[in-house]
C-alpha angles and dihedrals in degrees: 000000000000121000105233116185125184104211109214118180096157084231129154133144091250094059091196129155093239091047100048087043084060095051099052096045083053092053096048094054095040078054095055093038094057104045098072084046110054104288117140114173146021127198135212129188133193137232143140142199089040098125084205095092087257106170107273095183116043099175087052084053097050093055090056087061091038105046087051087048140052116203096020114122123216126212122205103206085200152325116213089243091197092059099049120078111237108236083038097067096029091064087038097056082044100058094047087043087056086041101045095033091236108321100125118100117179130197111195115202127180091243116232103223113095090202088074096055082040094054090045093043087244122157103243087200096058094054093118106045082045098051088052095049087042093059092039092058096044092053084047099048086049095054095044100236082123102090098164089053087085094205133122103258098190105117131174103242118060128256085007140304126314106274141164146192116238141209146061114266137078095259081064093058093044088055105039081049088044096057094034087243129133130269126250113178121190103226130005111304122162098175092052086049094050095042077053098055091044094049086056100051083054094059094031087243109143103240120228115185131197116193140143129247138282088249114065095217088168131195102339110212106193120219140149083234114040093177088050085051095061097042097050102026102024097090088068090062101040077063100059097041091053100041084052101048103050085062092076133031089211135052091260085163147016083263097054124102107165112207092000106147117162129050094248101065087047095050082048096050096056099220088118129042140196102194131162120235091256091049091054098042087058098045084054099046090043089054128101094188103011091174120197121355091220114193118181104188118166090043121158091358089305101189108266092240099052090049091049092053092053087047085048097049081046103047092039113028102025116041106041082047077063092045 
């Protein structure tokens, strides 16, 4: 079975509220649509401070698909651990994990703009040490050892809900071992994955890694032309790439260009695809390992009905031929 995952941020360049109203709508139903029909994830991100609309609660988020599907799982790719309060996040992942029976799975990272510690009056410097006391409480408020937190710490899913420690550098792994949690690593590496599984034998914690694979196949974008596609959609995504990417000046994903600025250099990076249904059937089939089918189709403001016609290319054409 392939993993297929609809990407949803709410972003556009306008950043404004009917827009953003319009996109969400759009997401929910792409999400209800696609579950009958071999969907099986959808991902949320967070940021702040975008002025773009960009989704600021993920885990808010996650409950909106959740809460329209029913076996359905959400991703939270991730939420930025040092601005959230403990206890907070701990009751918020809770409740959606009650509601959802289980289908939240949430990745925490320490977040890399400092406008966002700045905004939430976070010290930028203390990510780490809060990051450590953040997961600790958590564990604790879902066990119920923590008896001052004063919330109800019965959860569907047993010992507590799915989560996961995110990121792509050896302090990560030492972290995710350290507390007993998954791995979630942010690009394909294979030496961050293995310190990790030596750092669990060490400590007798079963080690569970999630990483992509070795091929980068990016964001596939479906479409009869591919070469129409870039001249009259690419700009949406030339948004998106360059507003990302400006955010780091490092690939701390498979989504990150840094500096990247015309259309050319993001067609040539391969982080995001125009591919026809035939193209795509035969990647897949050619394929020994494929990963994640990752779809992002609503990206930069795309216009809904454009996005539509590459889900439906996906749901109908794709995916039985894969059946």
């Amino acid at each position: 079975m392939i993993l297929t995952v609809l990407r949803f941020n709410f972003g556009s360049p306008e950043g404004d509220p009917r827009t953003q109203s319009k996109l969400i709508g759009a997401a929910l139903e792409m999400a209800q649509w696609g579950e009958s029909r071999g969907i099986t994830t959808v991902s949320v991100d967070e940021h702040h401070a975008t002025g773009h609309g960009w989704s600021c609660n993920p885990i808010m988020a996650a409950s909106m698909f959740l809460a329209r599907t029913s076996t359905l799982i959400a991703s939270v790719d991730c939420a930025l651990g040092p601005l959230w309060h403990p206890v907070r996040l701990a009751e918020d992942i809770a409740l959606v994990d009650n509601m959802s029976h289980g289908r939240l799975h949430t990745t925490v990272g320490l977040g890399y703009r400092t406008v966002e510690f700045e905004l939430m009056g976070v010290e930028y410097a203390e990510r780490g040490p809060l990051m450590d006391e953040l997961v600790a409480r958590m564990l604790s408020v879902w066990s119920g050892a923590d008896a001052d937190a004063g919330v109800c710490t019965g959860t569907w899913t047993r010992p507590h809900p799915p989560l996961y420690i995110g990121g792509g550098v050896r302090a990560t792994a030492r972290r995710a071992a350290r507390f007993g949690l998954p791995l979630s690593l942010a690009d394909h590496l294979p030496d961050i994955a293995d310190y990790y599984r030596q750092l669990c034998a060490e400590a007798g914690v079963q080690p569970f890694v999630l990483m992509p694979g070795p091929s980068n196949r990016g964001m596939i974008y479906l479409h009869e032309d591919p070469e129409q596609a870039w001249a009259e959609l690419g700009d949406y995504i030339l948004w998106e790439a360059i507003t990302y990417g400006g955010w780091s000046a490092q690939g701390r994903s498979l989504m990150h260009l840094p500096g990247v600025q015309t259309l050319d250099e993001v067609r040539a990076s391969g982080r995001y695809r125009f591919v026809t249904p035939d193209q795509l059937i035969a990647e897949l089939r050619g394929a020994d390992q494929y990963g994640p089918l990752v779809m992002h189709p609503l990206v930069g403001g795309m216009p809904v009905e454009e996005a539509w016609k590459s889900v439906h290319l996906l749901t109908d054409t794709v995916l039985p031929a894969l059946a």
